[in-house]
C-alpha positions in Angstrom: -11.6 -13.3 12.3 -13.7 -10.3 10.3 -10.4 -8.5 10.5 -8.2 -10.8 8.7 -10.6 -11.9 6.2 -10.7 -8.3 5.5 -7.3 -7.8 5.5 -7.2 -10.7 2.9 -9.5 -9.2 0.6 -6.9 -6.1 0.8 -4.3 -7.9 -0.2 -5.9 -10.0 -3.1 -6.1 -6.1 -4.4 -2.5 -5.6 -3.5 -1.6 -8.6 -5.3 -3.2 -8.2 -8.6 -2.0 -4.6 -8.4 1.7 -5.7 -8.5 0.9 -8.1 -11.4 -1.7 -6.9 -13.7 0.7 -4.5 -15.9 2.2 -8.0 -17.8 -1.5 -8.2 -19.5 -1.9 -5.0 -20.2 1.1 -4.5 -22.0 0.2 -4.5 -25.5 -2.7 -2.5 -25.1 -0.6 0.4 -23.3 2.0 0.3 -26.1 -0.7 0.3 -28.6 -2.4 2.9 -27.2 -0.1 5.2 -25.0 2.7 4.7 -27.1 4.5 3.5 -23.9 7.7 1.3 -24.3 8.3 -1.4 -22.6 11.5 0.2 -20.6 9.4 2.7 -19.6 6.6 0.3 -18.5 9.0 -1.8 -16.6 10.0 1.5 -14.9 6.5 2.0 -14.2 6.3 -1.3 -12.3 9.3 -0.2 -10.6 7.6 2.9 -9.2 5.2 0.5 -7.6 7.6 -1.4 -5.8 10.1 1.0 -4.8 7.1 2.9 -3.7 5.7 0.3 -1.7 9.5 -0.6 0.0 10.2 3.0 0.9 7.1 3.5 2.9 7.6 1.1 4.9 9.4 2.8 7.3 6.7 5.4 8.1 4.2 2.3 8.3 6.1 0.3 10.5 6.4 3.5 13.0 3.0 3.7 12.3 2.1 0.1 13.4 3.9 0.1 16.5 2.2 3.6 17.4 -1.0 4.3 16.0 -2.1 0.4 14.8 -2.9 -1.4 11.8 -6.8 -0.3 11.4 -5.7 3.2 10.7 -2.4 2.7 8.7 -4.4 0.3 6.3 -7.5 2.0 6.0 -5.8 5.5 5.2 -3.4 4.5 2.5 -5.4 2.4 0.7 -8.3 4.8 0.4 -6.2 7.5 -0.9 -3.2 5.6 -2.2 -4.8 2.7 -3.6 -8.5 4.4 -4.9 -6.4 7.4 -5.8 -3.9 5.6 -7.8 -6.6 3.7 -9.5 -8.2 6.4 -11.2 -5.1 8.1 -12.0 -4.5 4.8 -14.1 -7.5 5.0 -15.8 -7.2 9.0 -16.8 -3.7 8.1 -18.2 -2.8 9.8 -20.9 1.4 9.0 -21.2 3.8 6.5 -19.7 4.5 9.2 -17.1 0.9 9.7 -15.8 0.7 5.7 -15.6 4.4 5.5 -13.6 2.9 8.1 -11.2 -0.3 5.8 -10.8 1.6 3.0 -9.9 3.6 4.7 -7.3 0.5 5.8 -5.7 -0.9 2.1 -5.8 2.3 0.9 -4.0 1.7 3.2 -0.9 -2.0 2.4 -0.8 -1.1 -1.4 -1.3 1.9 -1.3 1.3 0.4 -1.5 4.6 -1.6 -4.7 3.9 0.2 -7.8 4.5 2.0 -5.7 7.2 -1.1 -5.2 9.3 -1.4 -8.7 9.1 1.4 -9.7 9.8 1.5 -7.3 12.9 -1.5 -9.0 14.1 -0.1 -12.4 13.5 3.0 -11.5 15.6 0.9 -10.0 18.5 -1.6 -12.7 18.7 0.1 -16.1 18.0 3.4 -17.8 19.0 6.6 -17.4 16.8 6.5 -21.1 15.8 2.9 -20.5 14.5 4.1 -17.1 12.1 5.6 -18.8 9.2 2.5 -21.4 8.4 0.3 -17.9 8.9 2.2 -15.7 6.8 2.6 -18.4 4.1 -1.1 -19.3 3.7 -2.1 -15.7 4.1 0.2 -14.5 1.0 -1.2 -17.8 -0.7 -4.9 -16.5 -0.4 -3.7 -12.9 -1.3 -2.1 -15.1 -4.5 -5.3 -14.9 -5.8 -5.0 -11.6 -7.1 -2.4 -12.8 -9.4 -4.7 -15.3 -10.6 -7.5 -12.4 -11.3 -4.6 -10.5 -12.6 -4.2 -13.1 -15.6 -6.7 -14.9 -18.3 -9.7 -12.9 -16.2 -8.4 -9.3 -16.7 -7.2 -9.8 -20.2 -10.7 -11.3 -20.7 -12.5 -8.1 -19.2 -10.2 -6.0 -20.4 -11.1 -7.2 -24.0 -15.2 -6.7 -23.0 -15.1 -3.2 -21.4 -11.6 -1.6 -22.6 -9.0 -1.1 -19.5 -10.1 2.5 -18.9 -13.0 0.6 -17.1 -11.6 -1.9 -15.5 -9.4 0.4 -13.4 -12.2 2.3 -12.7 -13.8 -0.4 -11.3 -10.9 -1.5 -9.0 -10.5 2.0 -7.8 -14.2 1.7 -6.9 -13.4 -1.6 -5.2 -10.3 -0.4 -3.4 -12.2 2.4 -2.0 -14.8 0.0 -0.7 -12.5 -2.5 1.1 -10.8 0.6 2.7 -14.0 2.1 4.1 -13.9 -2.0 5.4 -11.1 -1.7 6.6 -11.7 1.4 8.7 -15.4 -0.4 10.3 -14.4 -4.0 10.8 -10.4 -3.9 11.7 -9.8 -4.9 15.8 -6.3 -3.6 16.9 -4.6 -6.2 18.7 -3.6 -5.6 22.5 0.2 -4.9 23.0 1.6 -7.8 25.3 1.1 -7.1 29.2 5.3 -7.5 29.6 6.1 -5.2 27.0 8.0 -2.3 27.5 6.7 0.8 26.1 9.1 2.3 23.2 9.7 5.8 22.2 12.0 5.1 19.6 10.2 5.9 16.5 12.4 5.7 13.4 15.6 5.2 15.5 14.1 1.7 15.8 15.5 1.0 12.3 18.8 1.9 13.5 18.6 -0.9 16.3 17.4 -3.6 14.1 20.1 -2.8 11.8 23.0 -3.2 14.3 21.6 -6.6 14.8 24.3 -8.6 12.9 22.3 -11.6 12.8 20.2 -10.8 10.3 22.8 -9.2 8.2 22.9 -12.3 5.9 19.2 -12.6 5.7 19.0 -9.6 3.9 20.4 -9.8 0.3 18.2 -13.5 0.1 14.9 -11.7 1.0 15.8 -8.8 -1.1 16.1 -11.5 -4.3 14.2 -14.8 -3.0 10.6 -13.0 -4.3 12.3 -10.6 -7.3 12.2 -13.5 -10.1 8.9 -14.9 -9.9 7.4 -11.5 -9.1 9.3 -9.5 -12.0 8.7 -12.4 -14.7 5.2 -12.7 -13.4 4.4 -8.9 -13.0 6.0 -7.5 -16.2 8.4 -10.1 -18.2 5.7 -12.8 -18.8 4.2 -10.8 -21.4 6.7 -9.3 -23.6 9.1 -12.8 -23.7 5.6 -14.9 -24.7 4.9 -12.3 -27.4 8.1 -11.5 -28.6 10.0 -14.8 -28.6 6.9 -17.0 -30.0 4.1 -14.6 -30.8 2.1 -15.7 -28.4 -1.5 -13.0 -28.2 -2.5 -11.4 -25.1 -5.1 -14.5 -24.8 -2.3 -17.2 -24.4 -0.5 -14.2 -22.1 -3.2 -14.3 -19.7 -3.6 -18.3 -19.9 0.4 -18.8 -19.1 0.5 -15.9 -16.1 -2.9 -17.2 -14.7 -1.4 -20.2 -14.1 2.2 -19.4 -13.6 0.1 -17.3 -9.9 -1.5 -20.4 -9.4 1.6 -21.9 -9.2 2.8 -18.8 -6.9 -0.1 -19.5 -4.8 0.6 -23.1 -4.5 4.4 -22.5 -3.4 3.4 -20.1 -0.7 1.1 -23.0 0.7 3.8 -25.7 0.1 6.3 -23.5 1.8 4.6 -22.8 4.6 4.3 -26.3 6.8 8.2 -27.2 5.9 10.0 -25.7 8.5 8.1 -27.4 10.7 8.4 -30.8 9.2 12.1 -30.3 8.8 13.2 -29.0 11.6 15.0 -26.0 9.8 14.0 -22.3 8.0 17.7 -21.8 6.6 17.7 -25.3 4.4 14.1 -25.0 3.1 15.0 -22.0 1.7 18.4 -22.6 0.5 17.1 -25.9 -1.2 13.6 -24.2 -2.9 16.1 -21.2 -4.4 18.5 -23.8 -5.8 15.5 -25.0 -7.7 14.7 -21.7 -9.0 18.1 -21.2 -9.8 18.3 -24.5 -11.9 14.5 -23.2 -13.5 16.3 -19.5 -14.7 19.5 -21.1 -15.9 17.0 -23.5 -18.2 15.3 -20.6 -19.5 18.6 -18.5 -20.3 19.6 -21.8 -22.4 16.5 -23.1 -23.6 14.1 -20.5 -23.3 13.6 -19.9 -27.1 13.0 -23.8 -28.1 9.2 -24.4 -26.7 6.5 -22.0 -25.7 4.8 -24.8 -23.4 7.7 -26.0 -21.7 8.8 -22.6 -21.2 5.7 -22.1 -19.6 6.3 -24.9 -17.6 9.5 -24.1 -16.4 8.0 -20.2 -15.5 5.4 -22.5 -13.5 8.1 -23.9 -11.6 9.8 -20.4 -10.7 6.8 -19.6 -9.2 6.3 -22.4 -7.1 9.9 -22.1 -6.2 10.1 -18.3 -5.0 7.1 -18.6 -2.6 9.4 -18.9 0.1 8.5 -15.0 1.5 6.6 -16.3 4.5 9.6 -18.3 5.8 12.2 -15.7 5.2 9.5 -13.4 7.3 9.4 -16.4 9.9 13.3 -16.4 10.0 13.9 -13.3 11.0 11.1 -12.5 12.7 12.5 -15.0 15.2 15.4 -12.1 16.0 12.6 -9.3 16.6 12.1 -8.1 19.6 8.4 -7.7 20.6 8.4 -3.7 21.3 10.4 -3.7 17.3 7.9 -5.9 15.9 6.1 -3.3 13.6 9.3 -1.9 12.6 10.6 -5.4 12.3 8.4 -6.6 9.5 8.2 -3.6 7.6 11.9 -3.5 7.7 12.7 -6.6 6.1 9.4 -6.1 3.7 11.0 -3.3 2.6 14.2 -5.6 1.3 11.6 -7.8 -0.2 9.9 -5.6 -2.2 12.5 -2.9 -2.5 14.1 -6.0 -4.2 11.6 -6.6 -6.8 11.3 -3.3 -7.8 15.1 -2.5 -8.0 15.4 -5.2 -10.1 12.5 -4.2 -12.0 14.5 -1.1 -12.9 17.4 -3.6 -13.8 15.9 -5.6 -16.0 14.6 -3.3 -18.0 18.2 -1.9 -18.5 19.6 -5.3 -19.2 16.9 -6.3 -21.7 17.7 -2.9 -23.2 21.2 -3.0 -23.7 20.7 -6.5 -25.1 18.2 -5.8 -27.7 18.5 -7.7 -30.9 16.0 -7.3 -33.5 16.9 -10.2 -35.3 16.9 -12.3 -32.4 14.4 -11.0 -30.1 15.3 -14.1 -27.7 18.6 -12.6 -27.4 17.3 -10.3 -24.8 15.8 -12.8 -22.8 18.8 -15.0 -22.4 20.3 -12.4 -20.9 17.7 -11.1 -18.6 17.4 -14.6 -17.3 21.0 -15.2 -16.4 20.9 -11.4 -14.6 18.5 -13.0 -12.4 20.6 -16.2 -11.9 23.6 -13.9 -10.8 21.6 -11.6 -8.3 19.2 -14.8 -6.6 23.0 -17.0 -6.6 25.1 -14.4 -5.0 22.0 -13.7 -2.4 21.8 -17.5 -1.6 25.6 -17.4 -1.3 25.7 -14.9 1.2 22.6 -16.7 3.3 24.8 -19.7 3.6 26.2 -17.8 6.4 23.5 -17.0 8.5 22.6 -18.4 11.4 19.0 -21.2 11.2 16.2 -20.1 13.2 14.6 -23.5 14.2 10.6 -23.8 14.6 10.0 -24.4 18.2 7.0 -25.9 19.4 
């Protein structure tokens, strides 16, 4: 139990890491001279980061453990990064920071998650994984009205030295309290290394699962993690107090869907049409803000609340193709689809940013918006077309 909970502390860091740029915002315009491109690029560092390690990690998994993967790249990764953040003196030094956070921060849920799938039945992974990334939620929630407040109290030079401080601590955690799980007795030993990749990818049936966990996260965690702030300020002038209020409780809401999603495909029966029905709702929640997302600062917050209920659906697309893993791939198997998930978000960070660019009108800051939301309705619909084909992985008992 000491090994998850301190794997959950890990990933409330990891969380807040991915999300805390949308507060600081104006203060690294104001002070950097950053721009909000090149901010939304750094966020995309982070995530692209985090995605493209995950194939050395999930080798790493399978070979060496999660005790040592974690504890490793979220000492040097995640400390590391930390205090690069806080020395920054130019948008570049702060992209660079955030790529190192992403490797530190990468290996977190996917030690869990390893353990999860060594130690508990298939039918009992989704529930897990869902309440797990629900608790690690909480970092958004610290990442909101608590770091805008602190920020305000001790400048965020000292805040991230802080967290560095704090990352380094959980990692030396990690390293004391962390249990390996024992491979199953009837498991064959592998050899494969990264050639696993390539047998995971020749299995067809999870093809179509892949655009939909590439895009079913990328909405809520992009307007949470970066677009929150800018649309609040620019479209009603909203300060970096009311920023903090609206994203602290758009990642309650984020936690709350990861809970809510979790139990479902349980009680009906079915992964494929819990998720197909939650992203129809989060499709319906982006088209309404590429309409109406000018009108009403409080129901636009509303609506963002709903997005991130609606997108917590990660732990179920885990749980549905997880179902297709083979034990001996199952380290390479999460990391693998992980790295769609977040590879996702962060392409689509670097999207955004270009579409909100190109659309740019001073007059009509809103403008910009509009269209950034109906990007995201066009990537999240075309995924949820193409996982209309793929084939339900029903809970068994």
């Amino acid at each position: 139990m000491a090994s998850i909970a301190i794997l959950a502390i890990g990933y409330v860091l990891s969380q807040f890491y991915r999300s805390f740029l949308a507060v600081l915002t104006p203060a690294l315009i104001a002070e950097l001279g950053a721009t909000k491109a090149e901010l939304s690029e750094a966020s995309g560092a982070f995530f692209l980061a985090f995605a493209f390690s995950q194939f050395a990690i999930g080798v790493s998994l399978d070979k060496f453990g999660p005790r040592r993967t974690a504890a490793t790249l979220l000492a040097f990764g995640g400390a590391g990064g930390a205090l690069v953040f806080a020395l920054a003196d130019s948008a570049s030094m702060i992209t660079l920071a955030m790529a190192m956070i992403g490797v530190g921060c990468a290996p977190v849920l996917m030690a869990a998650l390893f353990i999860f799938a060594r130690t508990y039945s298939v039918a009992r992974f989704s529930v897990l994984t869902s309440w797990f990334v629900a608790f690690g939620t909480l970092g958004n929630i610290l990442g909101a009205a608590p770091l805008a407040e602190a920020s305000v109290l001790f400048g965020w030079r000292a805040v991230m030295l802080g967290l560095g401080a704090v990352t380094l601590l959980v990692a030396l955690a990690v390293l004391a309290l962390l249990r390996d799980p024992a491979a199953p007795t009837d498991m064959r030993e592998d050899r494969s290394g990264f050639a696993g990749y390539a047998a995971l990818f020749r299995m067809r049936v999870l093809w179509p699962l892949i655009p939909l966990m590439a895009l079913t996260y990328a909405p809520s965690a992009g307007i949470r993690g970066l677009w929150a702030g800018p649309y609040l300020a620019d479209v009603f002038g909203a300060d970096s107090l009311t920023i903090g209020n609206v994203t602290f409780f758009m990642a309650i809401s984020m936690a709350v869907g990861a809970f809510v999603y979790g139990p479902l495909d349980t009680m009906f029966g079915t992964r494929k049409w819990v998720m197909i029905g939650g992203n129809a709702v989060a499709l319906a929640a982006l088209a309404f803000l590429a309409i109406n997302g000018a009108d009403d600062i409080w129901l636009s917050a509303l609506v963002l609340i709903v997005i991130g209920v609606s997108g917590g659906g990660y732990g179920m697309m885990m749980a549905h193709a997880r179902a297709f893993v083979p034990a001996h791939l199952v380290g390479r198997g999460v990391t693998l689809m992980n790295f769609f998930s977040i590879g996702g978000v962060g392409a689509m960070q670097f999207a955004t940013g270009a579409v909100a660019t190109a659309a740019t009108d001073p007059s009509n800051p809103a403008t910009a918006y509009a269209a950034l939301f109906w990007f995201y309705v066009a990537a999240l619909g075309l995924a949820l077309v193409v996982y209309l084909f793929a084939r339900d992985a029903r809970p068994k008992a």
